[in-house]
N, CA, C and O atoms as CSV, one atom per row, in Angstrom:
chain,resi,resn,atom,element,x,y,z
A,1,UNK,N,N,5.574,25.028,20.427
A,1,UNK,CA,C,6.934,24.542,20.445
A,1,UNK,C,C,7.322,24.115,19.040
A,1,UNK,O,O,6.576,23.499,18.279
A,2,UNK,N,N,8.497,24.482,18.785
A,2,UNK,CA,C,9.140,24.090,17.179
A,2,UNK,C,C,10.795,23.398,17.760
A,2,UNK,O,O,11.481,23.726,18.728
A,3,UNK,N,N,11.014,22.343,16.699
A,3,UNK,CA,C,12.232,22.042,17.016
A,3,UNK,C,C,13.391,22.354,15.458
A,3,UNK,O,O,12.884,22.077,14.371
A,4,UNK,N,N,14.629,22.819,15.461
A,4,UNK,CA,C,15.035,23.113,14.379
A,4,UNK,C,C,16.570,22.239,14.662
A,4,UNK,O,O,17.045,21.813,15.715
A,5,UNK,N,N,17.128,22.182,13.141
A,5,UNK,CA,C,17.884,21.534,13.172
A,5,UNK,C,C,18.978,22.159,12.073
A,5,UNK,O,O,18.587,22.858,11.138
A,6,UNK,N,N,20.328,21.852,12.272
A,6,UNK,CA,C,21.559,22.575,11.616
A,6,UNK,C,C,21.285,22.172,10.178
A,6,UNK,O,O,21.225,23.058,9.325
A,7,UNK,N,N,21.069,20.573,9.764
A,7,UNK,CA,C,20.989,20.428,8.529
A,7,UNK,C,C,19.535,20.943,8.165
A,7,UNK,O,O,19.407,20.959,6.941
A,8,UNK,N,N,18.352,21.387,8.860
A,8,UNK,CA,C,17.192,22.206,8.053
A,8,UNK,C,C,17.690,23.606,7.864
A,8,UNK,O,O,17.151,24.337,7.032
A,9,UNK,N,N,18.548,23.952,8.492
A,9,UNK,CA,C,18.849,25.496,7.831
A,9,UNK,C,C,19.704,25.518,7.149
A,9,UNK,O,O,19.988,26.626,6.693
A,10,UNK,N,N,20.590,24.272,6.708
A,10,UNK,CA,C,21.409,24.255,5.902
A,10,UNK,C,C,20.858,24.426,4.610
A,10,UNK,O,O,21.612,24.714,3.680
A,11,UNK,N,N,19.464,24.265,4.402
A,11,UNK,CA,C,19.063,24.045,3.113
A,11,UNK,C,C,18.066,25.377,2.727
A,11,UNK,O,O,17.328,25.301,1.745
A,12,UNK,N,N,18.102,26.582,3.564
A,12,UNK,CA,C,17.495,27.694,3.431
A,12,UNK,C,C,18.469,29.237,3.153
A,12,UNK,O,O,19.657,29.157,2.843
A,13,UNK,N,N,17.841,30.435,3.301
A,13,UNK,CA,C,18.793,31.455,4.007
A,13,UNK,C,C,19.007,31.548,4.775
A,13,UNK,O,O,19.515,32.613,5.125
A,14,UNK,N,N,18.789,30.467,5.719
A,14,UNK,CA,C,19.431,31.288,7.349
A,14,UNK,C,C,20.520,30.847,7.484
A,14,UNK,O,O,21.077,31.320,8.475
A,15,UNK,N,N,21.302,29.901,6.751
A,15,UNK,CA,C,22.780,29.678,6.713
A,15,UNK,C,C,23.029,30.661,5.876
A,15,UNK,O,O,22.509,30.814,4.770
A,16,UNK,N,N,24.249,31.699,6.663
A,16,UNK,CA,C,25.071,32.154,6.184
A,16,UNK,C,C,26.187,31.511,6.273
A,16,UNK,O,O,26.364,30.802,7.264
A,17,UNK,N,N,27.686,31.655,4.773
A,17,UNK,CA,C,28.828,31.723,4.494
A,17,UNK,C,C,29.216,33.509,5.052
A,17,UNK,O,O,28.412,34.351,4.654
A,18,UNK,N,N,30.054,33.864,5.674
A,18,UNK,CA,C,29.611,35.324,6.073
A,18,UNK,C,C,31.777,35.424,6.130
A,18,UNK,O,O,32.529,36.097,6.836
A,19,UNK,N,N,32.065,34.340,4.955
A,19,UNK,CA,C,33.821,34.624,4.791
A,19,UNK,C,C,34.752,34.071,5.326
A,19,UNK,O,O,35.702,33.660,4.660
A,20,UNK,N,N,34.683,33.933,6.691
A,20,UNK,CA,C,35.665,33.826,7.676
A,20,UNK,C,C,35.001,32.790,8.381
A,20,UNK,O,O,35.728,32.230,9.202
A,21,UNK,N,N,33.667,32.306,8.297
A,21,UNK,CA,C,33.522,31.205,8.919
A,21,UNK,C,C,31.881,30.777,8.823
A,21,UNK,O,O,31.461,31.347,7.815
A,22,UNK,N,N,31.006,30.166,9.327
A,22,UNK,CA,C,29.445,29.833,8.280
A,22,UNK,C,C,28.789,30.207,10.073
A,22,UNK,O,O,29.338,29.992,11.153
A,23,UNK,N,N,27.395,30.845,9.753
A,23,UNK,CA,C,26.202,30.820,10.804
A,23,UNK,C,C,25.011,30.062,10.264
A,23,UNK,O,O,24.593,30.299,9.131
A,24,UNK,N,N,24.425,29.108,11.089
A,24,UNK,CA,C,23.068,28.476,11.329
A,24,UNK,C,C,22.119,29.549,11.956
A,24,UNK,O,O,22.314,29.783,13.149
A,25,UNK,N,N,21.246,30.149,11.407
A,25,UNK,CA,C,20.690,30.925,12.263
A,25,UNK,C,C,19.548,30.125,12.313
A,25,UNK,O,O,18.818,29.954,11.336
A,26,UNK,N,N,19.299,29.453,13.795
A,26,UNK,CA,C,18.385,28.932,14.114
A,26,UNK,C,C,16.916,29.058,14.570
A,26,UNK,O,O,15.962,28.309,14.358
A,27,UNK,N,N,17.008,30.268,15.287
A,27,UNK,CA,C,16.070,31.250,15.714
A,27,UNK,C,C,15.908,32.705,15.173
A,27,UNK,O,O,17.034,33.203,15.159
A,28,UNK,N,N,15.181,33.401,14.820
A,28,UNK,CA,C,15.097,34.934,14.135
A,28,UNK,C,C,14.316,35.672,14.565
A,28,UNK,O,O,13.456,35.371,15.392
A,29,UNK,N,N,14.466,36.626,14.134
A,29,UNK,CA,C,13.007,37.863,14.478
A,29,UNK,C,C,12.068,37.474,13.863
A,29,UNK,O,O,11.169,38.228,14.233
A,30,UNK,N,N,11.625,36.740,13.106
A,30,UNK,CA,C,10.745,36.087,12.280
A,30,UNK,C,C,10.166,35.251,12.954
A,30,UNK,O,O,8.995,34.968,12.701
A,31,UNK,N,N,10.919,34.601,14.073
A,31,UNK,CA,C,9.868,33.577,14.828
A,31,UNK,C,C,9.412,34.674,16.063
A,31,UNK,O,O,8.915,34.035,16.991
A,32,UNK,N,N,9.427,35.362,16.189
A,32,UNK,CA,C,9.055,36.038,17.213
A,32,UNK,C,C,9.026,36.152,18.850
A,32,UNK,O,O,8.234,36.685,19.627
A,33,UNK,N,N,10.318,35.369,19.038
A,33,UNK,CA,C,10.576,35.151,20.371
A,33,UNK,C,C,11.121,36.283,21.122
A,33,UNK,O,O,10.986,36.517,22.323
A,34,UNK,N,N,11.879,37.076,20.064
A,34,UNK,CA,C,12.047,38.522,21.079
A,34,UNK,C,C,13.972,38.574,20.786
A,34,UNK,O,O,14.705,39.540,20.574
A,35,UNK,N,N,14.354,36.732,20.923
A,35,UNK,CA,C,16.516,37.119,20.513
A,35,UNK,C,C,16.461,36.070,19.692
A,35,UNK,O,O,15.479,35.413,19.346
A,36,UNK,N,N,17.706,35.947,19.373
A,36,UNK,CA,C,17.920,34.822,18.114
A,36,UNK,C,C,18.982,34.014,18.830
A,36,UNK,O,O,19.713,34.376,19.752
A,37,UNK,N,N,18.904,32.676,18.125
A,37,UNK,CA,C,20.102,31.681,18.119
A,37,UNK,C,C,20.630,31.386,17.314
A,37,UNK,O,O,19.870,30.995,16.428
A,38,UNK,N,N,21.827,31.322,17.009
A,38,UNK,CA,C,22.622,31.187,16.097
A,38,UNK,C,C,23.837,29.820,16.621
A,38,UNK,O,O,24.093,29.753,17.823
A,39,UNK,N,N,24.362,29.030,15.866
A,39,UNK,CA,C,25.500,28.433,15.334
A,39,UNK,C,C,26.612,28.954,14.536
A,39,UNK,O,O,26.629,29.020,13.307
A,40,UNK,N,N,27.419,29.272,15.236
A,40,UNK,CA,C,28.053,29.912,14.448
A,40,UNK,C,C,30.081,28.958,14.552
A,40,UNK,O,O,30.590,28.405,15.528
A,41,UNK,N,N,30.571,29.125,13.374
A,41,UNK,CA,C,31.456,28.302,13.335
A,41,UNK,C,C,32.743,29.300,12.837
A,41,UNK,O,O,32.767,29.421,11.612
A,42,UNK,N,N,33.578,29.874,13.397
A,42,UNK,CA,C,34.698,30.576,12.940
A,42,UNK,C,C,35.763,29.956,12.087
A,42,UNK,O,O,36.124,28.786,12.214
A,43,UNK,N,N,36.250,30.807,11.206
A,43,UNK,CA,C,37.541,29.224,10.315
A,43,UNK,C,C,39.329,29.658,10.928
A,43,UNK,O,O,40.069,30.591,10.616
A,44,UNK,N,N,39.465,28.797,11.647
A,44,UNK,CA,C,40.692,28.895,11.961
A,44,UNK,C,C,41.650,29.520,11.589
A,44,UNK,O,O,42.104,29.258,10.475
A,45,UNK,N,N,42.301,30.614,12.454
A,45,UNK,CA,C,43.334,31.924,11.746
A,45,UNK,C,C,43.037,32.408,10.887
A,45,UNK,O,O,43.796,32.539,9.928
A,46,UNK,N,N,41.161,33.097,10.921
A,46,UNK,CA,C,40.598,34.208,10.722
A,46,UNK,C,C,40.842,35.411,11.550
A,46,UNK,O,O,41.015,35.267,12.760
A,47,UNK,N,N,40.863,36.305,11.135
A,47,UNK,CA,C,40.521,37.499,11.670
A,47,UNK,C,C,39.231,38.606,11.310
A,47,UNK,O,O,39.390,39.215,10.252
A,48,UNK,N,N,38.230,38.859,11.931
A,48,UNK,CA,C,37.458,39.598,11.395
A,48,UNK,C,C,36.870,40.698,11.808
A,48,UNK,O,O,36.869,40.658,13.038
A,49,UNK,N,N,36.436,41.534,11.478
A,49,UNK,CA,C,35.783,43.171,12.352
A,49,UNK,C,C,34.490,42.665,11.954
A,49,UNK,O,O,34.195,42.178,10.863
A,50,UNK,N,N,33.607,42.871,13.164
A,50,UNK,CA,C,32.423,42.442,12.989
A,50,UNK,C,C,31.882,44.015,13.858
A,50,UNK,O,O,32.544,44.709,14.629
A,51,UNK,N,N,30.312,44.224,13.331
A,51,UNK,CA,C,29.422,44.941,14.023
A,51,UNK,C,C,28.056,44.677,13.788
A,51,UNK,O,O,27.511,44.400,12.720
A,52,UNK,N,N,27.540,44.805,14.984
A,52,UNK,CA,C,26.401,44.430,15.068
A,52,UNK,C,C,25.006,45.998,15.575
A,52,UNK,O,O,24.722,46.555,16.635
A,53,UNK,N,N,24.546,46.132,14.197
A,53,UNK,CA,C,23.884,47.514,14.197
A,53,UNK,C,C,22.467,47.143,15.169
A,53,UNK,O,O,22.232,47.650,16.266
A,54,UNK,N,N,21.914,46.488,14.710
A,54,UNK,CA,C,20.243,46.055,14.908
A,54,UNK,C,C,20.243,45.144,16.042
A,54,UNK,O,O,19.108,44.774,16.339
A,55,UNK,N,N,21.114,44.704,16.717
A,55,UNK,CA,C,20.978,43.838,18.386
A,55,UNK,C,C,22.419,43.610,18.623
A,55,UNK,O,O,23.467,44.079,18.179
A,56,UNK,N,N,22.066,42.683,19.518
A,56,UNK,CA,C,23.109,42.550,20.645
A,56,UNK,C,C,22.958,41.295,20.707
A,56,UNK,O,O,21.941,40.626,20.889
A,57,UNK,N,N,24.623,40.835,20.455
A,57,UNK,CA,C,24.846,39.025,20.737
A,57,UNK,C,C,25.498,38.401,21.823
A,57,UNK,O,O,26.292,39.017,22.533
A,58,UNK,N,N,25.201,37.181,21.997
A,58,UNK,CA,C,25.829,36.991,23.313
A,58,UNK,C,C,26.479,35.650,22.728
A,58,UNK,O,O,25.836,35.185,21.787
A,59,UNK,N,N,27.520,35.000,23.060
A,59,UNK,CA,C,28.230,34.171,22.167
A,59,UNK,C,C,28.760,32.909,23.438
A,59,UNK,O,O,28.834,33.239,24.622
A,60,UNK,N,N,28.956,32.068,23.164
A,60,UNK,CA,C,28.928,30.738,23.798
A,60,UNK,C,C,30.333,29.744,23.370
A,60,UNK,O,O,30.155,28.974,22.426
A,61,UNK,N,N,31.425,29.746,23.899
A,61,UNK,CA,C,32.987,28.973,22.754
A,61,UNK,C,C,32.362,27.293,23.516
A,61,UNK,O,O,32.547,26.938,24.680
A,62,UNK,N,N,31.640,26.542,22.464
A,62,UNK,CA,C,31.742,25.117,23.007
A,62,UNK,C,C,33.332,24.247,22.366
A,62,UNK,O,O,33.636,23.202,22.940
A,63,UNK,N,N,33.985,24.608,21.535
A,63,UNK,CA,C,35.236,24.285,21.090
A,63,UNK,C,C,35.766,25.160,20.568
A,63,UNK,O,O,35.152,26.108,20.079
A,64,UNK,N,N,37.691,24.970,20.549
A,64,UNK,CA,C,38.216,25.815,19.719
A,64,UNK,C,C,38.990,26.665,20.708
A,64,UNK,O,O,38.901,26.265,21.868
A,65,UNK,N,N,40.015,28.166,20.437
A,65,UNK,CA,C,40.169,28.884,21.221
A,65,UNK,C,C,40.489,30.062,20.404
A,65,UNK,O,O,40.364,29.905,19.189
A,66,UNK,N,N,40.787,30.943,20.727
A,66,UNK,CA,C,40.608,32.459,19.889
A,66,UNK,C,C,40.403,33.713,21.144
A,66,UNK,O,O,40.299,33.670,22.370
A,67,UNK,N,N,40.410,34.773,20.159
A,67,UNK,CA,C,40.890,36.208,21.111
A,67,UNK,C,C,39.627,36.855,20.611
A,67,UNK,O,O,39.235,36.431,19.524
A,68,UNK,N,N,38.829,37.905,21.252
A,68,UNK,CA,C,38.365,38.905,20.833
A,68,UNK,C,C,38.379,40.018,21.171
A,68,UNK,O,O,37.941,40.177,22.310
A,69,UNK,N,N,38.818,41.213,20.487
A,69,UNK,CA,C,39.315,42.655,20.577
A,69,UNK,C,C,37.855,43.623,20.907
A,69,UNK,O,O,37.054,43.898,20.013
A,70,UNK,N,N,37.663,44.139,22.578
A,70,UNK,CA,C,36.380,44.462,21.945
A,70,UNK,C,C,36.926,46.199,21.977
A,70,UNK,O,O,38.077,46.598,22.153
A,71,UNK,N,N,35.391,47.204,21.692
A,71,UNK,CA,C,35.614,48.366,21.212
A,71,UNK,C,C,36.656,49.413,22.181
A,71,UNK,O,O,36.913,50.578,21.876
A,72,UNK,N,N,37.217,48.631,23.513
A,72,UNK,CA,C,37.852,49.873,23.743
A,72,UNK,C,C,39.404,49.500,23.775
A,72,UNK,O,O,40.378,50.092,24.241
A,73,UNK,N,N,39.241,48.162,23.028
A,73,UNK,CA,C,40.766,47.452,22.924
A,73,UNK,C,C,40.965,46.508,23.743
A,73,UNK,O,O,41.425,45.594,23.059
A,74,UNK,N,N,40.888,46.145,24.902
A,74,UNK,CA,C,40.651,45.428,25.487
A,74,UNK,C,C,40.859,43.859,24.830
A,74,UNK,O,O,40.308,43.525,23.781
A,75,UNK,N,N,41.647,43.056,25.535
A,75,UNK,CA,C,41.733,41.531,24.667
A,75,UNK,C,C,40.593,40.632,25.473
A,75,UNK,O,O,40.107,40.887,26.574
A,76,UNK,N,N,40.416,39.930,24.932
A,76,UNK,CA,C,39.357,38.145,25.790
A,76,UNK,C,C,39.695,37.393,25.002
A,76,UNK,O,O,39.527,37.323,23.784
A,77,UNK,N,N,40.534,36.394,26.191
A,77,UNK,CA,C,40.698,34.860,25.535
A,77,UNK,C,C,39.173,34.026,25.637
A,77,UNK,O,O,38.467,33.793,26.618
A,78,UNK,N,N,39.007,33.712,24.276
A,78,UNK,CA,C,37.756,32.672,24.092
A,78,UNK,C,C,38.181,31.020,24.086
A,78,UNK,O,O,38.874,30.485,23.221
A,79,UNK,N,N,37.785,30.576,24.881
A,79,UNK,CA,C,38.089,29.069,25.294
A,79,UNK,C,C,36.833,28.102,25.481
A,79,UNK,O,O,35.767,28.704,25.614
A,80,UNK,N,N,36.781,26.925,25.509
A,80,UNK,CA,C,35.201,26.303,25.578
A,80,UNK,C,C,35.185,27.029,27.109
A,80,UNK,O,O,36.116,27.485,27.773
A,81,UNK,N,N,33.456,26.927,27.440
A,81,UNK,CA,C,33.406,27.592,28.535
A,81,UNK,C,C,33.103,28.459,28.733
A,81,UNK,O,O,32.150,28.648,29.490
A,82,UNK,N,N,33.822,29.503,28.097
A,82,UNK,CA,C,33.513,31.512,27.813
A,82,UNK,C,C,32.116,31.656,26.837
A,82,UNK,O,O,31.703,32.769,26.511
């Protein structure tokens, strides 16, 4: 068992600035659990195209609200909760 924390990755690479808003990557392929966890913080009346080549994310809105466009156009309101 390991416990990690936002300000210990604040002080490594696994915080990304990634433009439009900052990720904690808390968990990695490096620890070898098999998925990752991330923190991730969007900056208000961003817009961004994101892709994800090498996995598959699953995303969690604990605050905030926002839209996401996925690949066949399709809208989703993101709200805490979603």
């Amino acid at each position: 068992m390991f416990t990690r924390q936002l300000a210990d990755v604040e002080k490594t690479d696994f915080f990304v600035d990634w433009g439009n808003g900052t990720s904690h990557r808390l968990l990695t392929q490096r620890d070898g659990m098999g998925f990752t966890v991330c923190h991730t913080v969007v900056r208000a009346g961003s817009e961004s195209r994101l892709q994800y080549r090498r996995h598959l994310e699953a995303c969690y809105c604990i605050s905030g609200q926002g839209e996401v466009e996925d690949m066949s156009g399709a809208i989703h309101r993101i709200e805490p909760g979603t």
